[in-house]
N, C-alpha and C positions, 0 to 999 in steps of 0.2 A: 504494500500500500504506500502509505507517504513514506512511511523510511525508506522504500526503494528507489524516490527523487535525490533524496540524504545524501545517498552514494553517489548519484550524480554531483552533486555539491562538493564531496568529500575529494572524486577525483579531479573534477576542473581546478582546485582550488586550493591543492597541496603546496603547490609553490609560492602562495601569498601569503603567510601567515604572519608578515613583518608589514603589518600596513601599517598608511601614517592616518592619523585621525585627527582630522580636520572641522569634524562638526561630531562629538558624540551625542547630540540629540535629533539624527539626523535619519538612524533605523528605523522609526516609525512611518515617516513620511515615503520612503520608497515603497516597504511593504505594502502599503492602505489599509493596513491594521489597525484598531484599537486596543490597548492593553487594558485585560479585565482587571481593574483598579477597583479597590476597594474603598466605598463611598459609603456617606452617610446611612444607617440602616432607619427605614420610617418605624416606630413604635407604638402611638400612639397617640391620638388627639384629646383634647381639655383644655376647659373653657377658663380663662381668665381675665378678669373684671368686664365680664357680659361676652368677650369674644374669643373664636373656636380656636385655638393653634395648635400646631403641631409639636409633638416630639420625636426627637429623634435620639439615635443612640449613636459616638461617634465611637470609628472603628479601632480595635486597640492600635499603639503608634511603637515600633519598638525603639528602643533607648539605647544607641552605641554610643560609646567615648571614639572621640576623634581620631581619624587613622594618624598614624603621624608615620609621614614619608623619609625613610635613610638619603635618597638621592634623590634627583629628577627623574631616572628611569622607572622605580619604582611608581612614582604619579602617573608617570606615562602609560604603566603597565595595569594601574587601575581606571584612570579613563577608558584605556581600550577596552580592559573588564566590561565597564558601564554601559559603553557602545555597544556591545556584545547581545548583554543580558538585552536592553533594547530592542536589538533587532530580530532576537530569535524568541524571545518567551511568547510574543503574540502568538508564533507558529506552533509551539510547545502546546498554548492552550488551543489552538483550533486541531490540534492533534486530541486532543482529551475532547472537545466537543464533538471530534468526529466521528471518535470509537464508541461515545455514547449514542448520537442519533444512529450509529451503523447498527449496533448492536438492540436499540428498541426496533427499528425496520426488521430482522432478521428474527425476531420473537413473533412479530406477527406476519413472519411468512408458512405456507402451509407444508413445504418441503425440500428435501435437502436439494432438487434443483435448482429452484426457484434462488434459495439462499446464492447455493454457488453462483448463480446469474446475477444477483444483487452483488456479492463481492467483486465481480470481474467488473460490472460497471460503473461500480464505486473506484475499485482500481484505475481503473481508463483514467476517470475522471480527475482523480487524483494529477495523476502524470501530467496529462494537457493541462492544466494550473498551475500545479508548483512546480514542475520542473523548472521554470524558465525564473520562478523566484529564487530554488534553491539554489542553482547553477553560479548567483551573484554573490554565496555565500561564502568566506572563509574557511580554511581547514579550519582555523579553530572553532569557529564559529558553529560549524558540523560540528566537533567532536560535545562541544556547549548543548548543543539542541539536542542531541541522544540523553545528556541529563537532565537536561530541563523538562523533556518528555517524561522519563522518569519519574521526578516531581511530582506535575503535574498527574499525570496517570495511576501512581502510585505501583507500574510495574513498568520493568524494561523495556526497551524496543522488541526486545529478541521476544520476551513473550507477548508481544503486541500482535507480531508476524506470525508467531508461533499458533496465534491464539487465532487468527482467521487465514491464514494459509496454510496452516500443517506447517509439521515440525521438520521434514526434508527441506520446504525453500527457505524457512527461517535458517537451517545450517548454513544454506550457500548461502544468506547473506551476511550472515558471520563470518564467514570465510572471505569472502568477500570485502568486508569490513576491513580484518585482519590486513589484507594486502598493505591498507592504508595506515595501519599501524590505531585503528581505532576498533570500537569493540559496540557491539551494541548489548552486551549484557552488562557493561559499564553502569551500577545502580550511581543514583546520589546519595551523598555522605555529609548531611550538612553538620555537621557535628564534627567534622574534622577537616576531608581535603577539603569540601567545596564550602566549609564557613563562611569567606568570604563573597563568595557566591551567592549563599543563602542571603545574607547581611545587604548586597546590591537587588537582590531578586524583592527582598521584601519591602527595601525603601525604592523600589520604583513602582512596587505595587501599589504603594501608600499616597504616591506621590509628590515622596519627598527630594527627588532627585531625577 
């Protein structure tokens, strides 16, 4: 499905991984994505002194101490982080949006051909879309979106593939993967490697950054 655009991404895109970054808030606007930002939640209305308003509940904000940077390289290499997180979480979540409406359309189909005919034409559809967005993507950028997927999904790519095309083409696209020196059973680790990751991922959610 979409992680098989990925590879497209992964292989055009292995010899840029040293970009300059010149605008990091600049991922959003090529994709045409919205990032699901978490916003005001409505709770409740009440009336006071004669008139009706609203309540609301605001969303929790998390609390970091300020990064503090050894060199200029280091800044550089967290802008680009930020760039990153940017341009691929939208894709991460329309990845999680689309395993879910795939997967209520295939509950209420009546049989296992009909299903596999829903897969292949989801697939199609897939490719003619994102290819041509993931193709604009970074290696790292690719290796970032296999976990952000993660994330998001609460399971890997591999068992994403695994979980509507059988377990033979998810191998070969692990293998495949592999060539690239990336993995798609690669989980997220926000508790250790990808901390800072999580810490970017959650203050852009917020929109504090």
């Amino acid at each position: 499905m979409i992680i098989f655009t990925m590879f497209c991404a992964i292989s055009k895109a292995q010899n840029m991984e040293n970009i300059v970054i010149e605008n990091i808030d600049g991922g959003l606007d090529t994709l045409k994505y919205e990032l699901r930002l978490q916003r005001y939640i409505f709770k409740d209305k009440y009336f006071y002194d004669g008139e009706m308003l609203n309540e609301y509940l605001l969303p929790e904000m998390p609390v970091y101490a300020p990064l503090k940077f050894k060199n200029k390289r280091q800044r550089q290499q967290y802008n680009k982080l930020v760039y990153n997180v940017k341009k691929v979480l939208p894709l991460a979540q329309q990845v999680n949006a689309l395993i879910k409406e795939t997967y209520e359309t295939l509950q209420m189909l009546p049989d296992e051909k009909s299903k596999d005919e829903h897969i292949k034409a989801v697939e199609k559809e897939i490719k003619r879309t994102y290819t041509p967005i993931m193709k604009k993507l970074t290696y790292s950028q690719g290796k970032l979106l296999i976990k952000l997927i993660d994330r998001e999904c609460n399971q890997s790519s591999y068992e994403i593939v695994k979980a509507f095309l059988g377990p033979g083409r998810a191998a070969f696209y692990q293998v495949f993967a592999w060539t690239f020196r990336a993995s798609l059973k690669k989980e997220y680790d926000p508790e250790n490697d990808d901390r800072l990751v999580e810490r970017v991922v959650q203050q852009v959610e917020k929109g504090l950054i």
